[in-house]
N, C-alpha and C positions, 0 to 999 in steps of 0.2 A: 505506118502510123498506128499508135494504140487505139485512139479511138475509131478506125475504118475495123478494126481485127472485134473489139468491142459490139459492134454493127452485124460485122457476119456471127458472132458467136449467137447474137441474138436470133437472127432469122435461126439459128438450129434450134434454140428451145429455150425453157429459163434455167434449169441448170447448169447450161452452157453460158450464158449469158450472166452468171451469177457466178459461177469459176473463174473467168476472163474479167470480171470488174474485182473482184479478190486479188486476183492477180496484180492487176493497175493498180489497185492500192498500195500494192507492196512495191511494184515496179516505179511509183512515184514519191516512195515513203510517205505515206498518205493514213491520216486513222481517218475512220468516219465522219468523225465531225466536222477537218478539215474538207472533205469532200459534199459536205452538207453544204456549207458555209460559202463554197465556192461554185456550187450549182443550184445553192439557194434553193433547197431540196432538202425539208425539214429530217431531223434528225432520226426522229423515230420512224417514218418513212421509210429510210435509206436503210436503216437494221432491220426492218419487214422484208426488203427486196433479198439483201442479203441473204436472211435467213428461210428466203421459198415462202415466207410467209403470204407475202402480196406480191403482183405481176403488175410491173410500174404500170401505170398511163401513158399513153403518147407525149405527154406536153412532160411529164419526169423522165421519160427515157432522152427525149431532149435535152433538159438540161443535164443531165447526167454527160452526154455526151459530149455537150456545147462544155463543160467543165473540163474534161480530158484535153479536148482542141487546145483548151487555153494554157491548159498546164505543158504540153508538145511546145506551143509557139516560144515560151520561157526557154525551154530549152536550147533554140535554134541559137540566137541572140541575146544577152540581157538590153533591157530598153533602157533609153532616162526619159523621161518626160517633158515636154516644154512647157509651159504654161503663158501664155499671153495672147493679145486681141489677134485676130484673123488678118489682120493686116500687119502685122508685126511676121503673124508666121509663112505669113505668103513670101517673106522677104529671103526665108532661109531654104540655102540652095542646097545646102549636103542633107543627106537620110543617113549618114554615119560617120564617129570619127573612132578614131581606133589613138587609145595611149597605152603605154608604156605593153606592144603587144595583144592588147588586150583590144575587142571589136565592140561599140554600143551602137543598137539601133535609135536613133530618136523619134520618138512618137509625138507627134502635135494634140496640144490640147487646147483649141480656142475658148476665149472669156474674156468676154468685156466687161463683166461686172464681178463684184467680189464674192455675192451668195455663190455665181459660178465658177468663179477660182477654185471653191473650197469644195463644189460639187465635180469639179473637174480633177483636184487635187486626190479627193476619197476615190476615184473611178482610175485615174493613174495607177495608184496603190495597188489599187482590185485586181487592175489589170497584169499588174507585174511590173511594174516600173521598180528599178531599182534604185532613183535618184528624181529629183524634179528639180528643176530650174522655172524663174518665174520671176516677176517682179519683186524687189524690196519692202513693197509698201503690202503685201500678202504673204512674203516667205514668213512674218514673224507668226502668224496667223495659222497656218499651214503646217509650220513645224508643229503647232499643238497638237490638230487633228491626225497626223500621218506617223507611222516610225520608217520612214525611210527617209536620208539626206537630202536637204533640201536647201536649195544654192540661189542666191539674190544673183539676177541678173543686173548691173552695175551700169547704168548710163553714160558713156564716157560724154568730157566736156563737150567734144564737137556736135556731137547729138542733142545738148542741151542747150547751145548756141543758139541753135540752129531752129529750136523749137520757139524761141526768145523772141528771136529774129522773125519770125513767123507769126506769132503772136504782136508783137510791135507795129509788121505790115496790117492786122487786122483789125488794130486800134485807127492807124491811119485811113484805113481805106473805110472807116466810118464817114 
């Protein structure tokens, strides 16, 4: 893995450590600012490290590294994202479905409320999701903030029955 080889170049010294993240820039077609941006590791920063000018800090060699992790995990699987309350996603039994060939991991992202949809929705993206799935009554919402596809989950009738029906016993059992 890039960012374990990243780790040891570092213990040898900083121009080792500054050859080997040059490297992973190229190795992930990455310019700087996408590596800023995604280790949230200000811009002008990351061109001092680069250039021998400054010797990150602990908490920037961090995220520099926690940045690599995540760009590795993209690679393994592309994800979709789910979006709905925690009790919707406790219901779903597969972690993947594979079409036409192709393998997606799905990643759960709980929210019961709509500020959290959309904070859930932006952290999806961040994360690398390549699609979100989520309720109708937020997809329209969602599509604004994100540029990845974004899929209304569709209530079918018996589900809506059944919520009816549910609602009805708790009128009566007033």
């Amino acid at each position: 893995m890039f960012w374990r080889e990243l780790v040891f170049e570092a213990l040898k010294g900083d121009k080792e450590y500054v050859k080997k993240l040059k490297e992973g820039l190229k190795q992930f077609n990455l310019k700087a600012k996408e590596l800023a941006e995604i280790s949230e590791v200000p811009l002008s920063t990351l061109y001092k490290i680069l250039s021998l000018e400054h010797v990150p800090r602990m908490d920037t060699f961090r995220k520099i590294i926690k940045a690599f992790q995540k760009l590795e995990k993209y690679e393994e699987k592309p994800y979709i994202a789910i979006i709905a309350a925690k009790y919707i996603l406790e219901q779903i039994k597969i972690k993947e479905i594979t079409v036409k060939n192709s393998t997606f991991k799905l990643r759960e992202y709980p929210a019961s409320e709509l500020n959290e949809v959309l904070v859930q929705a932006v952290r999806a993206e961040k994360d690398g999701c390549l699609a979100i799935v989520c309720a109708p009554i937020a997809s329209t919402t969602i599509e604004k903030v994100v540029d990845i596809p974004v899929i209304s989950m569709k209530p079918s009738s018996e589900v809506l029955i059944a919520a009816v029906h549910e609602a009805a016993q708790k009128i009566i059992g007033k």
